[in-house]
Backbone bond lengths (Angstrom), bond angles and torsions (degrees), N, CA, C in turn:
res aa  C-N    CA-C-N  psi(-1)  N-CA   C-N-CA  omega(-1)  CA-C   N-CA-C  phi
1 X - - - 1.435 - - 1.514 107.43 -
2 X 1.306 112.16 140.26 1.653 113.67 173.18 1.346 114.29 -152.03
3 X 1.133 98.14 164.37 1.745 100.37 -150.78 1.531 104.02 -162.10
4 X 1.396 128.20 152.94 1.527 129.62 -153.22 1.744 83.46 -143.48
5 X 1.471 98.11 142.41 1.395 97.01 -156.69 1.899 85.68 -127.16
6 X 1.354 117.84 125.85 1.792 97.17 171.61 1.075 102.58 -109.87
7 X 1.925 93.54 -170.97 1.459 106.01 -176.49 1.637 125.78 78.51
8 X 1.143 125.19 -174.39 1.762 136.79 -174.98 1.055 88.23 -74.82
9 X 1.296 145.19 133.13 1.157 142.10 145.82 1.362 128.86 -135.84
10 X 1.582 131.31 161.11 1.383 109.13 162.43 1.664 101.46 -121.97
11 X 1.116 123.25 -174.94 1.356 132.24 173.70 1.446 115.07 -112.96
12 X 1.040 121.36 170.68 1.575 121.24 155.22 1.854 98.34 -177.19
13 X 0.924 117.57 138.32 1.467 141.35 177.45 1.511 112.22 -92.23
14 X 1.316 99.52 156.67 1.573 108.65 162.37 1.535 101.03 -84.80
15 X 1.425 102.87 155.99 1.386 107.67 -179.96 1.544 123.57 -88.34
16 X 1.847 104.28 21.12 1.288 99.46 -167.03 2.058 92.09 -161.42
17 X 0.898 76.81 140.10 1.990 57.30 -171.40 1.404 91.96 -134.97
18 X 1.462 115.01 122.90 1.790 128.93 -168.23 1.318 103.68 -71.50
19 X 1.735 143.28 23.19 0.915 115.19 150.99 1.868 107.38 -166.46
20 X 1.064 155.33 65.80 1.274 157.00 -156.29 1.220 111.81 110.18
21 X 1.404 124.14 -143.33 1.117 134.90 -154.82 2.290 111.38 -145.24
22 X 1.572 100.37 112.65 1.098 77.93 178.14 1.373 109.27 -127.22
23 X 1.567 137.64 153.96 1.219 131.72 -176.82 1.690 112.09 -137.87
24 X 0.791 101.05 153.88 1.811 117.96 169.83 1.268 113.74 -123.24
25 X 1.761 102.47 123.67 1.275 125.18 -171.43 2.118 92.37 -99.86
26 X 1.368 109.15 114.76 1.174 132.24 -160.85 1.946 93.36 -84.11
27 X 1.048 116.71 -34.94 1.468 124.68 174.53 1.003 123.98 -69.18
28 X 1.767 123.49 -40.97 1.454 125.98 -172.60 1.527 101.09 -114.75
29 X 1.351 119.88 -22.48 1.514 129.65 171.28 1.324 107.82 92.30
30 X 1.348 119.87 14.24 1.624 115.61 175.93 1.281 116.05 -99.25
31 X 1.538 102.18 128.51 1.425 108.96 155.03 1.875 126.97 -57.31
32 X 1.364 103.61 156.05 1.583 91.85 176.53 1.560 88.82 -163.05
33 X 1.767 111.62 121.09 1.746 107.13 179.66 1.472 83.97 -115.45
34 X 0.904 122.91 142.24 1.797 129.24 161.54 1.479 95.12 -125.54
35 X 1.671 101.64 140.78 1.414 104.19 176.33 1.537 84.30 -130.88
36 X 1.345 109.21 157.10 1.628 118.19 170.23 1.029 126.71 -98.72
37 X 1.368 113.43 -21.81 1.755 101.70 167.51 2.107 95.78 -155.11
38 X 0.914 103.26 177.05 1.479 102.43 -169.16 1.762 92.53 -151.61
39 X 1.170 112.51 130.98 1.861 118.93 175.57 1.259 104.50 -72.41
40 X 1.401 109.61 145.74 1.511 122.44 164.15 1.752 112.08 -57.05
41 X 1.439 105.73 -11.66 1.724 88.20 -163.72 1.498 92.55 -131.47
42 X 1.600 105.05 47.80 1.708 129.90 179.53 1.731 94.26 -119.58
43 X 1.151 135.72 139.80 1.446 143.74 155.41 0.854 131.03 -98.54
44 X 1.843 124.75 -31.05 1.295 149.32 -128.45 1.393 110.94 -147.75
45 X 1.054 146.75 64.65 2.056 107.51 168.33 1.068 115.23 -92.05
46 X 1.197 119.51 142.26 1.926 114.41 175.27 1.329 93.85 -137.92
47 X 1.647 119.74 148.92 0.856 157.37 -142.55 1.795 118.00 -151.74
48 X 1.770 98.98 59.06 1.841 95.39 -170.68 1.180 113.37 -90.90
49 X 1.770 108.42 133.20 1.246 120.59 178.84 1.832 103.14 -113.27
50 X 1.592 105.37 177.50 1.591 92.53 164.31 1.427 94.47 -126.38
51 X 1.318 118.62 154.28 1.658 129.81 -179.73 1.647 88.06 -138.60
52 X 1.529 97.22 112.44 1.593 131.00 157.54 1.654 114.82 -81.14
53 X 0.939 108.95 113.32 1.929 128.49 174.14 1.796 97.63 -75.86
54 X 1.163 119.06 84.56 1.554 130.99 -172.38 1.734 98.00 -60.67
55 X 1.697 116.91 -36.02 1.315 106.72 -167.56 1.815 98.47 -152.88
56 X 0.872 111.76 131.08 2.111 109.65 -176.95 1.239 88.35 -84.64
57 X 1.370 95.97 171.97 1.172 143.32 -151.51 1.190 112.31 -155.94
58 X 1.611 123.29 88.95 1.438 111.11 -172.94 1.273 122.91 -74.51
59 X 1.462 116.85 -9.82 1.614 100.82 -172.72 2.057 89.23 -117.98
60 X 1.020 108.63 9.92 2.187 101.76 144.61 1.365 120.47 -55.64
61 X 1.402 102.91 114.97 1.511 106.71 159.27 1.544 123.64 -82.71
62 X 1.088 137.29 -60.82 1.611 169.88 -127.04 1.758 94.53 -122.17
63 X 1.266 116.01 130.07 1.053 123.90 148.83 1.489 140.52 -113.09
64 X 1.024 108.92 -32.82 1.730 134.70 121.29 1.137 146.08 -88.39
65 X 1.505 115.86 128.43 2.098 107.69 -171.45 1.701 107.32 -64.38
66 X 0.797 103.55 -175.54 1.744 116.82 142.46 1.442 110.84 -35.36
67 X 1.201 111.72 124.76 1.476 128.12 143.39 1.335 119.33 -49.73
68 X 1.253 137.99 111.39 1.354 145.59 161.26 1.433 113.62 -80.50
69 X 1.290 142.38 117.84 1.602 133.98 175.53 1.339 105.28 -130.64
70 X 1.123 119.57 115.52 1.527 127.61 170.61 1.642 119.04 -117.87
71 X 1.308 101.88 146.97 1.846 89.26 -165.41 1.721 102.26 -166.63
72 X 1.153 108.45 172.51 1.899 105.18 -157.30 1.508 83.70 -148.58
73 X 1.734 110.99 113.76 1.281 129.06 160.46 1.709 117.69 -51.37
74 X 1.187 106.34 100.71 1.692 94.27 178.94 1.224 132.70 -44.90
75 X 1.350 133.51 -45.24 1.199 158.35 170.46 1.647 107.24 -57.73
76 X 1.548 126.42 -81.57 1.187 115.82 -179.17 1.755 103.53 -81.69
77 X 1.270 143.44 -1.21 1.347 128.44 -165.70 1.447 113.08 53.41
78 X 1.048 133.40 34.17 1.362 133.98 179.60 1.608 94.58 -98.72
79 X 0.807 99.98 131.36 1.609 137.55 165.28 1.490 118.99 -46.67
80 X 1.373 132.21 114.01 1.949 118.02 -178.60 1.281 84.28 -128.46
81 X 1.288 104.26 138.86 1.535 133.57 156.78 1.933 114.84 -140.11
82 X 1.614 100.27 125.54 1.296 101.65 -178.07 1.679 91.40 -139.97
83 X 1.886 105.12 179.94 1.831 94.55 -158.33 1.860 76.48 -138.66
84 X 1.049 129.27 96.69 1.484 119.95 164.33 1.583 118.88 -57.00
85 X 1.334 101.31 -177.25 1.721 99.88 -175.86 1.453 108.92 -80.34
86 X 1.349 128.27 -177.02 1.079 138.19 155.18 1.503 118.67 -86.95
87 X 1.530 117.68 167.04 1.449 120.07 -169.35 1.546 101.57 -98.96
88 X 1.180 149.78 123.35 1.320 135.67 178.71 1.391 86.38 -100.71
89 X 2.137 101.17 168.23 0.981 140.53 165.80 1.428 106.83 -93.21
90 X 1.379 103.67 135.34 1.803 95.96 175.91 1.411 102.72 -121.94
């Protein structure tokens, strides 16, 4: 999953993330979680971080882009790509 984060921001992570690996690139502002494998008798992974707005921006809409998720069925190798919403600022 990857994700472009705007604006002032800071990051901070959980100190434990229930399934792969996720990081924030503080320079380009993208998120990126890669997980390597996920169980059949999993439904869910979430991955909560907190993102602090250090300074507004009155004319920011978006605080997060689109969700990008790409992923490879083990079994058939078929390919998933889906585009989640973005996070608005209200």
């Amino acid at each position: 999953l990857t994700a472009d984060v705007y604006g002032d921001v800071s990051w901070q992570p959980i100190s434990t993330v229930p399934a792969g690996e996720i990081k924030f690139d503080a320079n380009s502002k993208k998120i990126n979680w890669n997980i390597t494998s996920m169980p059949e008798s999993v439904d869910v992974l979430a991955a909560p971080f907190t993102i602090t707005i250090n300074k507004l921006n009155p004319s920011q809409n978006l605080l997060v882009s689109k969700v990008k998720i790409e992923a490879e069925d083990t079994i058939t190798k078929e390919k998933i790509s889906l585009i989640g919403n973005e996070i608005k600022l209200q």
